[in-house]
C-alpha positions as YAML, in Angstrom:
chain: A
units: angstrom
residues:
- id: 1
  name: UNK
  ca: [128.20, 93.51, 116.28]
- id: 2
  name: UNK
  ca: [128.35, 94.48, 112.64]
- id: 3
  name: UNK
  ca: [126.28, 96.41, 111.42]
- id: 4
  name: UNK
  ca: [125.09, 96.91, 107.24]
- id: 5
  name: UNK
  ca: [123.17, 99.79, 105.86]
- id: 6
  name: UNK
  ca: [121.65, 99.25, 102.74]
- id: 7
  name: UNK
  ca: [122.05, 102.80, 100.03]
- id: 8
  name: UNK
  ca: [122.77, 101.01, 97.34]
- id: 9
  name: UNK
  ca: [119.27, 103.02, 95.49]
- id: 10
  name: UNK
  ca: [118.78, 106.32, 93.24]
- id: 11
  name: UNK
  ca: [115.59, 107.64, 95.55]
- id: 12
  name: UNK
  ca: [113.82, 108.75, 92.35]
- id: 13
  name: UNK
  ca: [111.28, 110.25, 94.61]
- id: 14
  name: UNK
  ca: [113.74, 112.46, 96.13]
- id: 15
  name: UNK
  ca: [114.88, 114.40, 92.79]
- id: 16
  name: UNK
  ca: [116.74, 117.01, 92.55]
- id: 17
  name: UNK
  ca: [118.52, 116.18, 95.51]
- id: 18
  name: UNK
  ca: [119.27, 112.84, 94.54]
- id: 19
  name: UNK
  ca: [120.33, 113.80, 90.98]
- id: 20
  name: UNK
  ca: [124.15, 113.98, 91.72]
- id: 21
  name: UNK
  ca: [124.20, 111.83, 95.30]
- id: 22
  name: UNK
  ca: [123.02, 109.13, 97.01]
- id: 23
  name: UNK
  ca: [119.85, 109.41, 98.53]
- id: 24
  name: UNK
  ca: [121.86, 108.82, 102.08]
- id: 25
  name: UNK
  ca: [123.70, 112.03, 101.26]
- id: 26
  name: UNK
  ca: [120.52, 113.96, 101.85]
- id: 27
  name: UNK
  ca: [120.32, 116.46, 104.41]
- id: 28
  name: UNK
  ca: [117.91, 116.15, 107.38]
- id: 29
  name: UNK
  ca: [118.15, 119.65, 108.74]
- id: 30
  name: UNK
  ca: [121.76, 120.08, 107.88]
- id: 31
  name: UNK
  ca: [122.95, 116.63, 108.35]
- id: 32
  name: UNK
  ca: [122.97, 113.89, 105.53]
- id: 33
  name: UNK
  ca: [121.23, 110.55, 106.81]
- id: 34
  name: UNK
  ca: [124.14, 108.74, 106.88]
- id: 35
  name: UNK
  ca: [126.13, 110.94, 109.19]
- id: 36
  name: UNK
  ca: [122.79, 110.76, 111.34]
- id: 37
  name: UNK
  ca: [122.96, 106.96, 111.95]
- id: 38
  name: UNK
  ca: [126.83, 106.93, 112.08]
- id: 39
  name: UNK
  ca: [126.20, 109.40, 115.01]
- id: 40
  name: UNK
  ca: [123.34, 107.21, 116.91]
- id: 41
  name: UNK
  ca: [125.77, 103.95, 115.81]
- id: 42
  name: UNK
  ca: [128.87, 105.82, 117.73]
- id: 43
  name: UNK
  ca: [127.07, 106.79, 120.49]
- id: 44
  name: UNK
  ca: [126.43, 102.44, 121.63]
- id: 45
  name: UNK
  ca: [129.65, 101.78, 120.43]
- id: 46
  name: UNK
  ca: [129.35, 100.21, 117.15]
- id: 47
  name: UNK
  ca: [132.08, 100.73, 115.11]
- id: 48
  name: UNK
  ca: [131.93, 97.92, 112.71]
- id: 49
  name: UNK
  ca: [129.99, 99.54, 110.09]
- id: 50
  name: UNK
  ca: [129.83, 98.63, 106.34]
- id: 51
  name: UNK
  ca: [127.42, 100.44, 103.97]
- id: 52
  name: UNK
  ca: [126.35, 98.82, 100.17]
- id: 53
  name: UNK
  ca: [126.09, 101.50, 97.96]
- id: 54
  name: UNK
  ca: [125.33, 101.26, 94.31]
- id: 55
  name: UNK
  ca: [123.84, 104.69, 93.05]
- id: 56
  name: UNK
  ca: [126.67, 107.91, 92.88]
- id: 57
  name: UNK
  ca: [128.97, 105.54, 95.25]
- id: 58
  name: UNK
  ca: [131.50, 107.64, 94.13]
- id: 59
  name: UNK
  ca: [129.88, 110.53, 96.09]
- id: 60
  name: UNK
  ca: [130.12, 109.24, 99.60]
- id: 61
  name: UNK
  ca: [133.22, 110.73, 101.27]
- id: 62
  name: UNK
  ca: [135.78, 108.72, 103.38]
- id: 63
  name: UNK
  ca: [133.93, 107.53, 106.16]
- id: 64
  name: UNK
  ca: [134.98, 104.92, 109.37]
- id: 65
  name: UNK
  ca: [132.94, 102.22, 107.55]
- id: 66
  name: UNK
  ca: [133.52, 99.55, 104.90]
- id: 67
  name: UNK
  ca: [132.08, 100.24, 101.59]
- id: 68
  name: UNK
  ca: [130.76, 97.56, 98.99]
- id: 69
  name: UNK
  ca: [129.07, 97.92, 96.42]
- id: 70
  name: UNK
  ca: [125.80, 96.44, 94.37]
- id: 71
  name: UNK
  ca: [126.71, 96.95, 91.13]
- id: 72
  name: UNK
  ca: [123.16, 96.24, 89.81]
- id: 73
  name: UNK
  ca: [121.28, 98.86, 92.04]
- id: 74
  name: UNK
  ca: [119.43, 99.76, 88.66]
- id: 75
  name: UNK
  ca: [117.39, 96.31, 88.30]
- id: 76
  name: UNK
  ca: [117.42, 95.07, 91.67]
- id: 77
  name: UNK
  ca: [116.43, 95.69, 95.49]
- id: 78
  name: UNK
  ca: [116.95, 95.70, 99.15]
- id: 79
  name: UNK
  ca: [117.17, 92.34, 99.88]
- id: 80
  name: UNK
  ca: [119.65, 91.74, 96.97]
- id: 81
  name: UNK
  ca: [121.47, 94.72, 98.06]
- id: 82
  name: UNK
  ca: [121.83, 93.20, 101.47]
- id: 83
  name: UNK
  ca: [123.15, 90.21, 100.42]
- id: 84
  name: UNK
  ca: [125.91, 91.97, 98.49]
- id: 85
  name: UNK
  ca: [127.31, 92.43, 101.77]
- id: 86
  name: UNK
  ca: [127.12, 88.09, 102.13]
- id: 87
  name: UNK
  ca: [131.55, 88.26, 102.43]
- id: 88
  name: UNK
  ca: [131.32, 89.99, 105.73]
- id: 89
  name: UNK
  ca: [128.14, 88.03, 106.96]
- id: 90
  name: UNK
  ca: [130.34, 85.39, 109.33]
- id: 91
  name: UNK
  ca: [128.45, 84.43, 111.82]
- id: 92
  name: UNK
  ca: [131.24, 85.57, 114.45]
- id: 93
  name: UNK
  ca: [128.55, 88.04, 115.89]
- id: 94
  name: UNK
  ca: [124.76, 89.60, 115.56]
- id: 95
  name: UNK
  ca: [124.25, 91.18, 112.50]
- id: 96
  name: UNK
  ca: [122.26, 94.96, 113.01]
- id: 97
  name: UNK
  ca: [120.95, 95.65, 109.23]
- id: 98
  name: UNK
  ca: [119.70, 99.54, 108.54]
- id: 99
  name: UNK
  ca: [118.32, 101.64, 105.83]
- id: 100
  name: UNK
  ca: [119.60, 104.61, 104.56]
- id: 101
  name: UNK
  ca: [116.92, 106.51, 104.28]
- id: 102
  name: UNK
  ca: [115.55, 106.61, 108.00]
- id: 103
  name: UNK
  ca: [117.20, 108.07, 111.41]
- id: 104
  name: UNK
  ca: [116.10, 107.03, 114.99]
- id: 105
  name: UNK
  ca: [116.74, 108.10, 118.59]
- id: 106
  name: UNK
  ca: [119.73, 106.20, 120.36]
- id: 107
  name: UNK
  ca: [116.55, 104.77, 122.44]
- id: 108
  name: UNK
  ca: [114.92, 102.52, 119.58]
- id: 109
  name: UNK
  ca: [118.58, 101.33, 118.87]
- id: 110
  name: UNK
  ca: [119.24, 100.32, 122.26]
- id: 111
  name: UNK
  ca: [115.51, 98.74, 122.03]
- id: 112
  name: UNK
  ca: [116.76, 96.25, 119.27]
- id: 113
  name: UNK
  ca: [120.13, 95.69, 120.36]
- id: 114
  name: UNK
  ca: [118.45, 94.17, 123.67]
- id: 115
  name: UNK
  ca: [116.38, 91.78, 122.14]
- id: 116
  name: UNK
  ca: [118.05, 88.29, 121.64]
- id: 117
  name: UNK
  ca: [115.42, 86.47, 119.55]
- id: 118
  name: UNK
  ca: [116.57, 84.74, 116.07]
- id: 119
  name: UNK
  ca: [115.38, 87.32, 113.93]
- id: 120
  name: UNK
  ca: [114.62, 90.87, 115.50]
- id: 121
  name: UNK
  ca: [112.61, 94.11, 113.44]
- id: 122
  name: UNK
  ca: [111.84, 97.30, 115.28]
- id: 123
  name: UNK
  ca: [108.15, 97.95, 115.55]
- id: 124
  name: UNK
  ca: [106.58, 101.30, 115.96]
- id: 125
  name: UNK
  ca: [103.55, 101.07, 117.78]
- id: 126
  name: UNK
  ca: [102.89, 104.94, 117.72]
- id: 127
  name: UNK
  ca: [103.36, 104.67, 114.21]
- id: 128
  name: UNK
  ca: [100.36, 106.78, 112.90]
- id: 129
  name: UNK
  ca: [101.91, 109.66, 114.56]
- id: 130
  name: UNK
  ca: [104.37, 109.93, 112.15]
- id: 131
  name: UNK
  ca: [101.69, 108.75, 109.21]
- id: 132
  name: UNK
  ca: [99.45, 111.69, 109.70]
- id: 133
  name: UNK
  ca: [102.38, 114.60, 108.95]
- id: 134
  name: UNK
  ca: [103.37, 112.76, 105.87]
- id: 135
  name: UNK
  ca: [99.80, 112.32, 104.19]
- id: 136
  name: UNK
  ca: [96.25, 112.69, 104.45]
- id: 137
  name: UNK
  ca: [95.32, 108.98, 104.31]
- id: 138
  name: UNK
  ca: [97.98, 106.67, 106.20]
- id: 139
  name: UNK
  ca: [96.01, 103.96, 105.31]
- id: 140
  name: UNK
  ca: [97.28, 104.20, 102.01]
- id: 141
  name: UNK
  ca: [101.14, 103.99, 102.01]
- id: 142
  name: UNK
  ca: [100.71, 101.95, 105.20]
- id: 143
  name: UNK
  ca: [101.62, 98.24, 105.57]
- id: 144
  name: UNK
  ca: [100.30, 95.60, 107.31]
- id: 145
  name: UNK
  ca: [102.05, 94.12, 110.31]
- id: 146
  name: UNK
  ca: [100.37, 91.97, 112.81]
- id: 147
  name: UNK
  ca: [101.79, 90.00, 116.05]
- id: 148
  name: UNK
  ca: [101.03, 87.54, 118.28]
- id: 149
  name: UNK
  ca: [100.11, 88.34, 122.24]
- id: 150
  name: UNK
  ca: [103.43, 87.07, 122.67]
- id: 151
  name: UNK
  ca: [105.32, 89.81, 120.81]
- id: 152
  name: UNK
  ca: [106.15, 87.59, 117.68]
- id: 153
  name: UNK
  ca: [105.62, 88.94, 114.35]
- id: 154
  name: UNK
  ca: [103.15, 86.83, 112.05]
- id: 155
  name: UNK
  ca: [102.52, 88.93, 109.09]
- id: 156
  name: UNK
  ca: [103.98, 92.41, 107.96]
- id: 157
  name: UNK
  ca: [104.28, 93.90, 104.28]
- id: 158
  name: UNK
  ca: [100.99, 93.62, 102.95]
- id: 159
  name: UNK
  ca: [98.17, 95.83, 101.76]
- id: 160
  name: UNK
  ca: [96.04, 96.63, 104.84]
- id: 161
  name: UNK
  ca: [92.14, 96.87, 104.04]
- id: 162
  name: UNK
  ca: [91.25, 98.30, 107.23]
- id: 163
  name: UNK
  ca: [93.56, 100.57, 110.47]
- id: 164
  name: UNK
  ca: [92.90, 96.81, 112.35]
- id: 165
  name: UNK
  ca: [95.35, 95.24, 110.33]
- id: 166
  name: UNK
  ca: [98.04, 97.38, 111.28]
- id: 167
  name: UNK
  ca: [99.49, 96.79, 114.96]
- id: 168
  name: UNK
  ca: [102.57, 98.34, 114.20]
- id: 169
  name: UNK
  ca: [105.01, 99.75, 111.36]
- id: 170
  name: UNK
  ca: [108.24, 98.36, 110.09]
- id: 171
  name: UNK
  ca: [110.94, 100.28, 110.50]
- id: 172
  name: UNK
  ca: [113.21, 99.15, 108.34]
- id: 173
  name: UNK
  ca: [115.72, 98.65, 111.52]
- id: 174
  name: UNK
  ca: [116.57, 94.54, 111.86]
- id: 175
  name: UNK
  ca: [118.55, 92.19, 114.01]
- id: 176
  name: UNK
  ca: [120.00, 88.94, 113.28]
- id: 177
  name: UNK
  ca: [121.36, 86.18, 115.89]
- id: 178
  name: UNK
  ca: [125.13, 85.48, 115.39]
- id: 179
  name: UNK
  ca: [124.08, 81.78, 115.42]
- id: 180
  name: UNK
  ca: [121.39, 82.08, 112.62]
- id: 181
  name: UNK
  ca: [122.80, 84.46, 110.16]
- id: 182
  name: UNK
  ca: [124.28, 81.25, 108.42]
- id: 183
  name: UNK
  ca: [120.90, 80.14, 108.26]
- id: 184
  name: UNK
  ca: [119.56, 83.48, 106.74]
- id: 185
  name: UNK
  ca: [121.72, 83.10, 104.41]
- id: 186
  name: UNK
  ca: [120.71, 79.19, 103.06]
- id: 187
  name: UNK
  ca: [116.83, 80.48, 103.21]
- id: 188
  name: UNK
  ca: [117.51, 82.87, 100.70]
- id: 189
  name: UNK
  ca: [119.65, 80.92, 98.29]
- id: 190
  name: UNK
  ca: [117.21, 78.58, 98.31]
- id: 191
  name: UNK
  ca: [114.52, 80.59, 97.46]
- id: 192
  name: UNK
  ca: [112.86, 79.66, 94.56]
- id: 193
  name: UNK
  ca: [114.32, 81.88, 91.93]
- id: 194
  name: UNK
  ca: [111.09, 81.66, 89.35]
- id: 195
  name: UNK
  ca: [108.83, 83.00, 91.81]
- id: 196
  name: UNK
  ca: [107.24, 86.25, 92.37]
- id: 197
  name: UNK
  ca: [106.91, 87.55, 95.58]
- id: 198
  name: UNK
  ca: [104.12, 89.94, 96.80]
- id: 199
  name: UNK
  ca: [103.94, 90.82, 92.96]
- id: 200
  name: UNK
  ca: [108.07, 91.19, 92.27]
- id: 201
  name: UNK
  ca: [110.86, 88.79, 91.08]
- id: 202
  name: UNK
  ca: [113.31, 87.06, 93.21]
- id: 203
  name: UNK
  ca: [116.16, 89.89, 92.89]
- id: 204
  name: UNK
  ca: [113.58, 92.83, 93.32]
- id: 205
  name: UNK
  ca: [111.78, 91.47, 96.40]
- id: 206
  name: UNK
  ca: [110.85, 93.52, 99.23]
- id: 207
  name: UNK
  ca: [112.71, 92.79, 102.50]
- id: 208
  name: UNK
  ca: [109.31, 92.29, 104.22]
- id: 209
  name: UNK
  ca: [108.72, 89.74, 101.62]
- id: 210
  name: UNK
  ca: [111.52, 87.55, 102.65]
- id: 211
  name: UNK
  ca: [110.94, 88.64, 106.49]
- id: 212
  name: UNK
  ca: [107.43, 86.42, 105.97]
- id: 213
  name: UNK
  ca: [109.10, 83.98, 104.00]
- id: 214
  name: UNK
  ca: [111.28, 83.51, 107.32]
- id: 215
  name: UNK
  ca: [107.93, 83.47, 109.34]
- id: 216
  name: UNK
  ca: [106.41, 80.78, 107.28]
- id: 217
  name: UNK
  ca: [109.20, 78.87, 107.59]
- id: 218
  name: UNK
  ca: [109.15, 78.67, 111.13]
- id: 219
  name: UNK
  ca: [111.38, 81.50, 111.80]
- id: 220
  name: UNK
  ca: [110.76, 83.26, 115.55]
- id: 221
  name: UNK
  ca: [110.46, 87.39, 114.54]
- id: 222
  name: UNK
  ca: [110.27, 89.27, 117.84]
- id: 223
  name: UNK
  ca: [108.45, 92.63, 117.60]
- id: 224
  name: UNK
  ca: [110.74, 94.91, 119.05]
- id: 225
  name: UNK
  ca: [107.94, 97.74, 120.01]
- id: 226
  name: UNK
  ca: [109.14, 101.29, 120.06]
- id: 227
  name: UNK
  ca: [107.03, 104.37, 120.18]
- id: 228
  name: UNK
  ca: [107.37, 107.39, 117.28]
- id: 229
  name: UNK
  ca: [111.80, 107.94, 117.49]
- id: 230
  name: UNK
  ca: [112.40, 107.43, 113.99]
- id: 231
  name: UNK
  ca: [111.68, 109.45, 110.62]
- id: 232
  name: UNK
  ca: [111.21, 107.91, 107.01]
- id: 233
  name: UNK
  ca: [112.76, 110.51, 104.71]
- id: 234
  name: UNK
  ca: [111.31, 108.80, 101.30]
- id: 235
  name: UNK
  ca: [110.51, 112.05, 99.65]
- id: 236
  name: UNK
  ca: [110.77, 115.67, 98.72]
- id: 237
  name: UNK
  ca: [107.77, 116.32, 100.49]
- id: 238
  name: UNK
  ca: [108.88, 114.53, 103.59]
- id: 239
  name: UNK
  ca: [111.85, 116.65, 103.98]
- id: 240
  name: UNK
  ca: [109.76, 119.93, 103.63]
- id: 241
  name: UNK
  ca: [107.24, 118.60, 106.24]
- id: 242
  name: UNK
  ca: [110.39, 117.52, 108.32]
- id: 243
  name: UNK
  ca: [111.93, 121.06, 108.20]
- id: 244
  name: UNK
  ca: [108.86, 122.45, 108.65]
- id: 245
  name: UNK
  ca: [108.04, 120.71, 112.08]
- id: 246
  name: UNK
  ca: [111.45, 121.34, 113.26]
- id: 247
  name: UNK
  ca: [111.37, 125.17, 112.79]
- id: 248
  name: UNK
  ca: [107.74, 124.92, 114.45]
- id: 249
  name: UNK
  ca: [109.24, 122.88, 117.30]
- id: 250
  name: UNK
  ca: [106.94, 120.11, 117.06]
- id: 251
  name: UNK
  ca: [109.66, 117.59, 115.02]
- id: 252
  name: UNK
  ca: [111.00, 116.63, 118.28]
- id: 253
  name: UNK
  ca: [107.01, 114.83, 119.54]
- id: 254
  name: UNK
  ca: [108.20, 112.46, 116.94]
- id: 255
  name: UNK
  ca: [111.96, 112.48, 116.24]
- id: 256
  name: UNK
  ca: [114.43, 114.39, 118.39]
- id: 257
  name: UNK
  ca: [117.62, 115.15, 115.95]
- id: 258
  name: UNK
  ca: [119.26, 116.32, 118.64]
...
């Protein structure tokens, strides 16, 4: 298994603590993100870890994992910052892709490395859990994400209109089939490189964009469904509500750092 995570990105949202690191150098309680998923990643025995950084690269210590680098971080986005990591994307085995701003239980990652579809994205299901400590309306920063009875993912990404539309929330936690990661890599090349997709250019595209650019191309994408286990750390404010629920002892309803 290899495994990419993708901190290639300032976090403008998370200034000042982002102003001389990366934003997977911040501290959840006492313990940068990284070091988080490293831990979680150690614990099922994946070793094989590469991380594409881009913003104050030259801030992440020496680390067991492979470091390249998007060296356009400033104009671009995840998906391009993913496939800056196309040298080590063989095909030899599955392909586990993270980003660097969340942390999850070792249960949701055992949850995803179980599933053996083509394409594989952990789902929570328990998701406005976590919604409702971050902000007043989760309707608002919310995406949509909708599946079939079957388990199989048919939309995800887009502006929800109403709490129906939302089944589920990406995690940003995704699996890829040894035998189709060639073929995740064609798609995208031949993407066409003019377009705009949900409302941004080809190398600034959302990875849920080119998730449902997979789907409607005929791609399987199995809802892995886990329940609360993971925290988005996007902002200032999310790390003050995070600290706060720990010291309260309620973090752990939703996330258990330990």
């Amino acid at each position: 298994m290899k495994v990419i995570i993708l901190a290639a990105g300032q976090g403008t949202r998370l200034l000042p603590l982002t102003l001389n690191r990366p934003k997977c150098l911040v501290e959840l309680n006492g313990v940068s993100l990284l070091q988080r998923q490293m831990n979680v990643l150690h614990l099922l025995g994946l070793n094989d870890i590469s991380i594409v950084l881009g913003y104050k690269a030259d801030q992440v210590p020496d680390l067991p994992v492979s470091k390249l680098f998007n060296h356009n971080y400033q104009t671009t986005n995840m998906v391009y910052t993913l496939f800056c990591a196309r040298e080590i994307m063989t095909g030899e085995e599955d392909m586990l892709i993270s980003y660097g701003d969340i942390v999850y239980e070792k249960k949701n990652l055992e949850s995803i490395l179980e599933s053996d579809a083509p394409l594989n994205v952990c789902v929570d299901r328990n998701w406005q859990a976590l919604w409702k400590v971050r902000m007043e309306n989760p309707l608002s920063d919310a995406e949509t994400l909708k599946t079939t009875p079957e388990g199989w993912i048919t939309e995800l990404g887009k502006k929800p209109l109403y709490y129906e539309d939302i089944q589920g929330q990406y995690m940003g936690l995704i699996k890829i089939r040894k035998d189709k990661v060639k073929d995740f890599i064609e798609t995208y090349d031949a993407m066409d490189k003019t377009a705009i997709y949900d409302g941004k250019d080809y190398c600034n595209m959302y990875m849920t964009s080119y998730i449902q650019h997979l789907i409607d191309n005929s791609w399987q994408v199995r809802s892995v469904d886990v329940w609360s286990g993971w925290l988005e750390v996007d902002s200032v404010e999310d790390l003050e509500i995070y600290h706060r629920l720990h010291k309260e002892g309620k973090l752990k309803a939703i996330c258990d750092l330990e």
